[in-house]
C-alpha positions as CSV (number, residue, x, y, z in Angstrom):
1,X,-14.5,-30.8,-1.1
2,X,-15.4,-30.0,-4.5
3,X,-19.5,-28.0,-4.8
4,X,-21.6,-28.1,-8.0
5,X,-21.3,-24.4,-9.6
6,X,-23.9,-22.9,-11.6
7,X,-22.3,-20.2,-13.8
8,X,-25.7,-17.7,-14.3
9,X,-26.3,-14.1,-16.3
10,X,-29.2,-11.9,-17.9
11,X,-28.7,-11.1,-21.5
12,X,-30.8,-8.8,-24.2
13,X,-29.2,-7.6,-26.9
14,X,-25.7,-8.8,-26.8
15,X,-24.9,-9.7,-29.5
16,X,-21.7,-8.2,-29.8
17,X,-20.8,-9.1,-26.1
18,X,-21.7,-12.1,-25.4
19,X,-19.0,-13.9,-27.2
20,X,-16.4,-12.3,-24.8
21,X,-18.1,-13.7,-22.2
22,X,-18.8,-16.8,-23.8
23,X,-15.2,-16.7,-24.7
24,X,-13.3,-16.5,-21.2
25,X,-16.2,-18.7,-19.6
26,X,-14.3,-21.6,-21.7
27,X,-10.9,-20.0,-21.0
28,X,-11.5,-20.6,-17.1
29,X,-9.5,-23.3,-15.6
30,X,-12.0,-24.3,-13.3
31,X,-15.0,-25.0,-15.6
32,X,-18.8,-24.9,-14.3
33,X,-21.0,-27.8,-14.4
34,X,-23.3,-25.9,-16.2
35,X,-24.1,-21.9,-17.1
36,X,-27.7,-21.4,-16.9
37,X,-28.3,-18.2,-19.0
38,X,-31.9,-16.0,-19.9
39,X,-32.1,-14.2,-22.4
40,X,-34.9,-11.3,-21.7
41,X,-36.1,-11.0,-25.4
42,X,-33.6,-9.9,-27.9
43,X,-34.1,-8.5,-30.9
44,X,-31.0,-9.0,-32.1
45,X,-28.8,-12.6,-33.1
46,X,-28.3,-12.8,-29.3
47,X,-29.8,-16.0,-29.3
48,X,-28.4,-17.6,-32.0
49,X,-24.8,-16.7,-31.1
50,X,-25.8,-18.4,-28.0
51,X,-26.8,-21.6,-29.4
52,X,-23.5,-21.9,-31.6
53,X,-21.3,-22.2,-29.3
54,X,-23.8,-25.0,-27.4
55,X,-23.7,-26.8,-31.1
56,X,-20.3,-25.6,-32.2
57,X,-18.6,-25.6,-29.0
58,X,-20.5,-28.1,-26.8
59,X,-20.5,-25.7,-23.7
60,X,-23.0,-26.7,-20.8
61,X,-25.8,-24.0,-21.6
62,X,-29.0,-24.3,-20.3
63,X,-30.6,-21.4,-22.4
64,X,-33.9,-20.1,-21.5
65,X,-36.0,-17.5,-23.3
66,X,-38.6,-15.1,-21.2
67,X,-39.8,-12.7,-23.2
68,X,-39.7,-8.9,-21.5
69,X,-38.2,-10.3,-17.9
70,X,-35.7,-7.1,-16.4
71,X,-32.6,-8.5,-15.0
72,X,-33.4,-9.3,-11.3
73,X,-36.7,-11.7,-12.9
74,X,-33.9,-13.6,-15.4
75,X,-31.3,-13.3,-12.3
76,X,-33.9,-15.6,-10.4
77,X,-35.3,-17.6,-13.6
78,X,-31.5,-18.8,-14.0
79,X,-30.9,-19.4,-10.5
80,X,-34.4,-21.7,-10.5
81,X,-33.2,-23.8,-13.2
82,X,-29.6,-24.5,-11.7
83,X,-28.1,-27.3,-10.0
84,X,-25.7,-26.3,-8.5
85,X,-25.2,-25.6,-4.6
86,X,-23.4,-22.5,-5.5
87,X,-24.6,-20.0,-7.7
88,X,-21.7,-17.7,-9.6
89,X,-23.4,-14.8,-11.4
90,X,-22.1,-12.3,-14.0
91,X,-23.3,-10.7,-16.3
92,X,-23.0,-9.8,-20.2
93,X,-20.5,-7.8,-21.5
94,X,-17.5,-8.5,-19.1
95,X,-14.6,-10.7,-20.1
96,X,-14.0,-12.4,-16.9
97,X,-10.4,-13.6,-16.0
98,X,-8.9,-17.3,-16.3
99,X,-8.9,-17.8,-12.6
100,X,-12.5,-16.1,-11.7
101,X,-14.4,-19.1,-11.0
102,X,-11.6,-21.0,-9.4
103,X,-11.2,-18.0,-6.8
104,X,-14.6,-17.6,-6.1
105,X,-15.1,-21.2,-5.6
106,X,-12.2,-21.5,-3.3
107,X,-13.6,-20.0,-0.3
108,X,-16.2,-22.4,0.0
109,X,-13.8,-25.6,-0.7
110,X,-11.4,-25.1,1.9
111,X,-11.6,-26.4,5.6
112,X,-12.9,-23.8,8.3
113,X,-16.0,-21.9,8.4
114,X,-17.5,-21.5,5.0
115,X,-19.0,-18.6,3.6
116,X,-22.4,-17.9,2.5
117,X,-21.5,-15.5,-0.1
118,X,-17.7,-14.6,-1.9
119,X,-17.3,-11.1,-3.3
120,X,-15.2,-11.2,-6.5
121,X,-14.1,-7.7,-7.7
122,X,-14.4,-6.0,-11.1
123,X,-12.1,-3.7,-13.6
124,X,-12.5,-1.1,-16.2
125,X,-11.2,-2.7,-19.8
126,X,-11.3,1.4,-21.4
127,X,-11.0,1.4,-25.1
128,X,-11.5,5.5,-25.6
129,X,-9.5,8.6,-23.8
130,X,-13.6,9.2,-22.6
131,X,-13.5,5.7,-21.2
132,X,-10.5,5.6,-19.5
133,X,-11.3,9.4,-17.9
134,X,-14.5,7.7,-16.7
135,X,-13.1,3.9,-15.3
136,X,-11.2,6.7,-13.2
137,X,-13.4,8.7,-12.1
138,X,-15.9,6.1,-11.5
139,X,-14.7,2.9,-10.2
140,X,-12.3,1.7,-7.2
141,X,-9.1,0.3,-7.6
142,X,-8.3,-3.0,-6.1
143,X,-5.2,-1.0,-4.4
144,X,-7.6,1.0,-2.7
145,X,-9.6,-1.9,-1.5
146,X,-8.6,-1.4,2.5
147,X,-9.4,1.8,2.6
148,X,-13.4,0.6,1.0
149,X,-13.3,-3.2,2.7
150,X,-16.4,-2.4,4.4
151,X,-18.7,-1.3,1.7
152,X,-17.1,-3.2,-1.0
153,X,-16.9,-6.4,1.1
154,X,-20.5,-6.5,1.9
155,X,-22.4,-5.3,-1.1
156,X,-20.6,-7.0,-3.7
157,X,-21.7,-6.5,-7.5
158,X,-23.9,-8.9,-9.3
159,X,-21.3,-9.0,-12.2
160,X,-19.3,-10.9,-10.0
161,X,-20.6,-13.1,-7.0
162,X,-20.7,-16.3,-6.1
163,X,-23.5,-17.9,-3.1
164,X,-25.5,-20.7,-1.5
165,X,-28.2,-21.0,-3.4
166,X,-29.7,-21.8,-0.2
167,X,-29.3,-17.8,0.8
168,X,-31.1,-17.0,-2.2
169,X,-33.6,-19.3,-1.6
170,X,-33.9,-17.6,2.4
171,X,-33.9,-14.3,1.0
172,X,-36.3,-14.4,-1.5
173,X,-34.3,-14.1,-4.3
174,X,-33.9,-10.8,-6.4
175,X,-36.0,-8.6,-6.1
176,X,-38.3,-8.5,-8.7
177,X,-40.1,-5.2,-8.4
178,X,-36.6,-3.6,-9.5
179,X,-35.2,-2.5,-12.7
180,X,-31.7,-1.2,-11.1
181,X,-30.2,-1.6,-7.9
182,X,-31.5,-5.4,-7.6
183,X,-28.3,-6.4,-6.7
184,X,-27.3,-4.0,-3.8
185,X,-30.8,-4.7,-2.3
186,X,-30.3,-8.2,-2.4
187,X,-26.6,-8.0,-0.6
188,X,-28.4,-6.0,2.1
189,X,-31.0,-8.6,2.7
190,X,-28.1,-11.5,3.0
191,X,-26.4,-9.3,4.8
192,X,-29.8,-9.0,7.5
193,X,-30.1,-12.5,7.3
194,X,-26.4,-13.0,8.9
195,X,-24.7,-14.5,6.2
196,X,-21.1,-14.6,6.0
197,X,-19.1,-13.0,3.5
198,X,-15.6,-13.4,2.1
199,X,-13.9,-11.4,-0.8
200,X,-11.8,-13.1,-3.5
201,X,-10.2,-10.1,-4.6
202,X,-8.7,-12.1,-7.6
203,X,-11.6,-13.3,-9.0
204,X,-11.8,-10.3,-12.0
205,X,-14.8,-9.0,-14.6
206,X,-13.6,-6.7,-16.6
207,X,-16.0,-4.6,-18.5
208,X,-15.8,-1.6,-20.5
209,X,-17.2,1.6,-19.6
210,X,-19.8,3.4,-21.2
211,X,-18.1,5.2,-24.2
212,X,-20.2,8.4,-23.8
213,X,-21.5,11.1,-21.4
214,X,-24.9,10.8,-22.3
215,X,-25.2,6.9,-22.0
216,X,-23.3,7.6,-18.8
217,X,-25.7,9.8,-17.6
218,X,-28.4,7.7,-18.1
219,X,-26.5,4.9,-16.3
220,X,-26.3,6.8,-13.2
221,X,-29.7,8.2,-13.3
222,X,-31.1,4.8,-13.3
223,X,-28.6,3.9,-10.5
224,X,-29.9,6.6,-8.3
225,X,-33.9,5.9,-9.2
226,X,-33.6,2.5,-8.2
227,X,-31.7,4.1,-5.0
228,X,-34.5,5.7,-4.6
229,X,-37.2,3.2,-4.9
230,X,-35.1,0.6,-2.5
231,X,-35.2,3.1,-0.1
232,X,-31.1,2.8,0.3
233,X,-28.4,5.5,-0.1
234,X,-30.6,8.1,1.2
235,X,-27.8,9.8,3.6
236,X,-25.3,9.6,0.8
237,X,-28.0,11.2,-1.6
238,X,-28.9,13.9,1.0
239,X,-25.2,15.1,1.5
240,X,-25.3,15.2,-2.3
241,X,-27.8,18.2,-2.4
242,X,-26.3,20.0,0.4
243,X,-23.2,20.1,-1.3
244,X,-24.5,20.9,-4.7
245,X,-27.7,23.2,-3.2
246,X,-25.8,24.8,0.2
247,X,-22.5,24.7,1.0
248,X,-21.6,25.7,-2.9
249,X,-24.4,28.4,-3.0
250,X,-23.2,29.8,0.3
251,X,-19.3,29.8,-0.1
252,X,-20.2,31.7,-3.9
253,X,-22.1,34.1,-2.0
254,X,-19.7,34.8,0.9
255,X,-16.8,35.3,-1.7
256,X,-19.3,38.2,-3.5
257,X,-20.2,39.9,-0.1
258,X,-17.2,39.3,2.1
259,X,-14.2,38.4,0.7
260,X,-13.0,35.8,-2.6
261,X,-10.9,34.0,-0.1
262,X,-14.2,32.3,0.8
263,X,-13.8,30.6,-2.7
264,X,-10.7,29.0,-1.6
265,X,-12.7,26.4,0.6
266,X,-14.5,25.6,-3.3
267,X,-11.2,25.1,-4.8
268,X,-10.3,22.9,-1.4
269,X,-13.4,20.5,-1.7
270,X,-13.1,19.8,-5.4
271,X,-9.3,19.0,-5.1
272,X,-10.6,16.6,-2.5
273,X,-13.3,15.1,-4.7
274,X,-10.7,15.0,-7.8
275,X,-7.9,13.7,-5.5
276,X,-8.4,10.0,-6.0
277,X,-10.1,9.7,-9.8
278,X,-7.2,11.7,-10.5
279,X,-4.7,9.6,-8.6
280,X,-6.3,6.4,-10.5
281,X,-5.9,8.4,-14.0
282,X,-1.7,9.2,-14.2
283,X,-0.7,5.8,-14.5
284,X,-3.8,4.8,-17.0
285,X,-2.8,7.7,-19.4
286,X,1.4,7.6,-19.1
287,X,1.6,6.6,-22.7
288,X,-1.3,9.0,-24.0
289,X,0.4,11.7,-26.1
290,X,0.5,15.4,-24.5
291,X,-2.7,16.1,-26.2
292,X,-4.5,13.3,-25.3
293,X,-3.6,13.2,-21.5
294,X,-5.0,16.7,-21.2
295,X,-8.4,15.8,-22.3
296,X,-8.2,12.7,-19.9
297,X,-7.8,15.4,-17.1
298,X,-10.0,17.9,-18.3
299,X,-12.9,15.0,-18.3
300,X,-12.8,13.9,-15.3
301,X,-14.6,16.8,-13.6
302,X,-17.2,17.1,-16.4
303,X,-17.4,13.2,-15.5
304,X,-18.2,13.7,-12.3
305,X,-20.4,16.7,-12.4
306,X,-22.8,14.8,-14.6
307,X,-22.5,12.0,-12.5
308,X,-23.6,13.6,-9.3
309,X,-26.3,15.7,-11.5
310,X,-27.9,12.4,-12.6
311,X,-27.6,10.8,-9.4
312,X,-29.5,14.3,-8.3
313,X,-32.3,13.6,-10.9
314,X,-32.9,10.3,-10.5
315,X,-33.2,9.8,-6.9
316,X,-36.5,11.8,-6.3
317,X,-38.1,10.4,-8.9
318,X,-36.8,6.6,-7.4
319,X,-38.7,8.2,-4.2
320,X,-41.7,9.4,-6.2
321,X,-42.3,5.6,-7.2
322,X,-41.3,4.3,-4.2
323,X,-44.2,6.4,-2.0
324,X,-47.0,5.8,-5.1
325,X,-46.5,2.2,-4.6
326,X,-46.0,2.0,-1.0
327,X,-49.0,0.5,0.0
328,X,-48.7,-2.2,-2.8
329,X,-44.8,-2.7,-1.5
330,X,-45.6,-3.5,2.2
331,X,-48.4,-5.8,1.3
332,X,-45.6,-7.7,-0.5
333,X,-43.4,-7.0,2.8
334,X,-40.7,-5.8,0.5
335,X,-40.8,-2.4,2.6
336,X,-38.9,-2.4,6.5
337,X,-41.7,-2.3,8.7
């Protein structure tokens, strides 16, 4: 039987974006009843691109305007203001496949048991050699999918999710209080509240990367704070700064005072880090020239690196806010108790 689907997303300063997303939204051969969108205060002809393709293009936007909301605070603002039973969210800057909203809406059409939430899946669209080192080194394939069903299944990204809007409504929505991490916070909670999940592993975003290692550093720094201030990740934080502040320190320092086959182990454990960004890059770079595919593979380390180092800075000062504003937190019981 046929649901009511609410296409919603979070915009500021898009521009450039949105029409891709606008774009493939009226590409998709199952259309929405309506896309709810908030726009968080742009400065920019966000806005008005919006609005022409309502007038010039008649698509089904509800547009609404708040004025300094972060993303999990327009997340819930669109979800308020849609009718639909289930919400599909996204968000700007993605080009999202012809088929995405008809596979994440299949799940809950067909006979059986229904899900609460579907998990669509999301690809790098790399437009630089630095963008295409970093879609590797970053992101999943989907061919890798079995060996990540677990973690990928139940915490699916924001940027492409369909749910009841009933299990938002049950879990309180998005949380609010967050800047990043909103959407992994909220997966956990549906996932506490027993809600089943299904993956739609066809159901594509595709996004591009960020095109430089210092907006990617930033990225992941504010990944990691809002880690921090949710409270989740900590034990894949902690093995972080062994790695980084033990194990590396101590192999270094056997090799010195014992013996440089000590320093073998090192090369061991970054071939085993490298394996797999490295296995996603050789096919993404076969038509690079000679030149070219070098730098792909000489970035992907330097990727990482910074990667892990901004994860490393972030996360205590995630923790920082998170005990400052504890009290404040559990009053608002969005702390386990």
């Amino acid at each position: 039987m046929a649901k009511r689907i609410s296409v919603i997303a979070t915009v500021k300063n898009e521009a450039g974006p949105i029409g891709q997303l606008l774009d493939s939204l009226l590409a998709q051969r199952r259309q929405p009843d309506e896309i709810v969108i908030v726009d968080g205060g742009s400065s920019d002809r966000t806005v008005e691109v919006i609005r022409s393709y309502i007038e010039g293009k008649g698509m089904p936007i509800k547009l609404i305007v708040r004025q300094g909301c972060n993303i999990s605070q327009g997340r819930n603002a669109a979800i308020r203001a849609a009718t639909g039973e289930i919400i599909a969210s996204t968000d700007a800057g993605v080009r999202l496949s012809p088929n995405w909203l008809e596979e994440l809406a299949r799940p809950f059409e067909e006979g059986g048991q229904c899900p609460d939430v579907v998990s669509g899946f999301f690809l790098p669209e790399p437009q630089t050699i630095f963008e295409t080192a970093m879609g590797a080194t970053v992101l999943p394939m989907l061919a890798e999918f079995d060996l990540r069903t677990r973690f990928r299944m139940l915490f699916p990204s924001s940027r492409s999710i369909a749910f009841k809007k009933g299990a938002w409504e049950k879990v309180g929505g998005y949380p609010e209080w967050l800047d990043y991490c909103e959407d992994l916070l909220f997966d956990l909670r549906l996932q506490d509240e027993g809600f089943r999940f299904a993956f739609a592993p066809k159901a594509i975003a595709y996004f591009r990367p960020r095109s430089s290692l210092g907006a990617f550093f930033v990225q992941y720094y504010r990944y990691a704070r809002g880690d921090g201030k949710a409270g989740v990740l900590g034990q894949r934080h902690l093995i972080r700064y062994l790695t980084y502040f033990l194990a590396t320190p101590f192999l270094i320092a056997l090799g010195f005072l014992h013996s440089p086959l000590w320093w073998l182990l090192l090369v061991l454990g970054a071939a085993v880090a490298l394996w797999t960004p490295y296995k996603r890059l050789i096919p993404m770079i076969m038509s690079f020239s000679l030149p070219n595919k070098l730098k792909a593979i000489a970035l992907v380390p330097v990727i990482r690196i910074t990667g892990d180092i901004a994860k490393m800075v972030g996360y205590p000062v995630g923790i920082l806010w998170r005990l400052k504003h504890h009290g404040v937190l559990r009053s608002k019981k969005m702390v386990d108790s």
